[in-house]
Structures are given as C-alpha cells and as structure tokens.
C-alpha positions as CSV (number, residue, x, y, z in Angstrom):
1,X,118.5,-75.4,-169.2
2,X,115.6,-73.4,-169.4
3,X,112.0,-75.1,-168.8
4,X,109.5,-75.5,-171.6
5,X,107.6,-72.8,-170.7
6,X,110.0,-70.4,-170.7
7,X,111.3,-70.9,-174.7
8,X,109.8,-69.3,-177.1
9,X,111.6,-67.3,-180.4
10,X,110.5,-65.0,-183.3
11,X,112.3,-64.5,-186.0
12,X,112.0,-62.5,-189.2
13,X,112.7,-64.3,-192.5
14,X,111.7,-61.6,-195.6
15,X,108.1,-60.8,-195.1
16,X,107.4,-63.4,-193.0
17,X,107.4,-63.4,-188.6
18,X,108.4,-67.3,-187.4
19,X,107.2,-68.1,-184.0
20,X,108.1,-70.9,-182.3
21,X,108.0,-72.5,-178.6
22,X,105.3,-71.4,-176.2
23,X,103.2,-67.6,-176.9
24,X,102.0,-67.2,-173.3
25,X,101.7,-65.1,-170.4
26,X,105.5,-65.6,-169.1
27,X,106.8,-65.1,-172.8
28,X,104.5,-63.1,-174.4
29,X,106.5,-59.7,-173.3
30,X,109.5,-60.7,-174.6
31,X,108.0,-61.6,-178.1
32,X,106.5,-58.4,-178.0
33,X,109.7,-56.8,-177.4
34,X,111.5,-58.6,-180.2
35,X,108.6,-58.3,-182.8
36,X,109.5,-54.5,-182.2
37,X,112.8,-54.8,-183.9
38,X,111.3,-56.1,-187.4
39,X,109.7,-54.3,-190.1
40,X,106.0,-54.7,-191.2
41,X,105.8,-54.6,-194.9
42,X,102.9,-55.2,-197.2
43,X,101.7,-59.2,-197.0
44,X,103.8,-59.9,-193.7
45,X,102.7,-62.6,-192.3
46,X,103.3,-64.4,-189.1
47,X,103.3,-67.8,-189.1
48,X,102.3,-69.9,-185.7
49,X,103.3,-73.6,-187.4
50,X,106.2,-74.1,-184.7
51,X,104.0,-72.8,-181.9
52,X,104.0,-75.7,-179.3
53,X,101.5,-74.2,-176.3
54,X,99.4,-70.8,-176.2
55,X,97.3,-69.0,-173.8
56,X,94.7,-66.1,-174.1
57,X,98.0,-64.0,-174.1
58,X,98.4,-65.0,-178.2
59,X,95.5,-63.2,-178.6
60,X,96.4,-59.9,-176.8
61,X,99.7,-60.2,-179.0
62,X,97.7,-60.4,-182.3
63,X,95.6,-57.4,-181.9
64,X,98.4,-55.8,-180.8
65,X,100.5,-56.2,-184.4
66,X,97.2,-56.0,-185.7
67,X,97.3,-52.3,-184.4
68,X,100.5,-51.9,-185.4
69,X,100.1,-52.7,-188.5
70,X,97.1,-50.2,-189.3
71,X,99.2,-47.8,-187.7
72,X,102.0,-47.9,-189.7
73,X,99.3,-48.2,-193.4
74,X,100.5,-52.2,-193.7
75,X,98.8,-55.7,-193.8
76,X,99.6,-58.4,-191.5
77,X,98.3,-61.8,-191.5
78,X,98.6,-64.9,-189.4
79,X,98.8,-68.8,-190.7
80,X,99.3,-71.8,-189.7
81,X,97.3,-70.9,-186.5
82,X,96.7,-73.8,-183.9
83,X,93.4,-75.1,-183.4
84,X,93.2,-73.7,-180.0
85,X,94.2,-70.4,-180.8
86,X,91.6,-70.2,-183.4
87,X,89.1,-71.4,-180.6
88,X,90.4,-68.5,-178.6
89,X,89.5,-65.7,-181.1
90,X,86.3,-67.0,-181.7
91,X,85.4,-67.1,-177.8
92,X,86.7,-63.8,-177.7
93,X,85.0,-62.6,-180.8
94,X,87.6,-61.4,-182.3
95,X,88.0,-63.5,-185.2
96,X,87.3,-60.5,-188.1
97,X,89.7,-58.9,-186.6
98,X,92.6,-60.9,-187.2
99,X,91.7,-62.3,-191.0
C-alpha cells in the first residue's frame, strides 16, 4: 500500500485536468510527466478540488502549464484552488500570473 504521500493522480476529462491526492515535491514529477500526455485546448482548466496536501512544488507546476500553455497559443486556468496554495502564490508574488 502506498503511503499518503506518495498518491497523487491527474486525469483529463474534456477540457478539464482533475488533480487529486498530494501535489508535492515527491509527486510533483510524475504529475508533470502525465499532464504531458493531455492536450491544452482553449478554456482548460485544472481543477485542485480533490487536492488533499500541497507544497511550494504546486506552484512550480502551475507556471510551468502556465508556460505551456502560452507556448502552444491556449488558456489555462486553475479552480477550486486550496486556501494554502493560494497563500503560496501570493508569498511568492505570483498571483497575476496564474489568473
């Protein structure tokens, strides 16, 4: 059985990237890796509602679809962010670079 800190998923349903378990440090790579896979189209979102624990490393991961995403001419937003994540991209000053 694997430890909480080691599950986390994304999935792709239409338009929208589901996240779910734990977006830090030990599984950030692998989401990475899977987000790869799926296609950015105009108005994807990802949503964080199933998203149990984060670290500064859910940060790195958005402004990297972010970049991404203005690479390839697409929008991508994020909802459903946790309250701590949101406190991250403000300490980080990021935060009008992610809406």
């Amino acid at each position: 059985m694997l430890s909480k800190t080691q599950m986390a998923q994304i999935t792709q349903i239409n338009n929208c990237w589901i996240l779910s378990g734990d977006v830090i440090n030990s599984t950030a790579g692998d989401i990475l890796k899977a987000s790869k896979l799926f296609n950015i189209v105009d108005n994807t979102s990802v949503d964080f509602a199933d998203v149990e624990e984060i670290d500064t490393t859910a940060v790195s991961l958005i402004l990297e679809w972010k970049r991404r995403a203005a690479n390839e001419n697409k929008s991508l937003t994020f909802v459903n962010l946790p309250e701590n994540l949101t406190s991250l991209v403000k300490l980080y000053d990021v935060a009008e670079l992610i809406s």
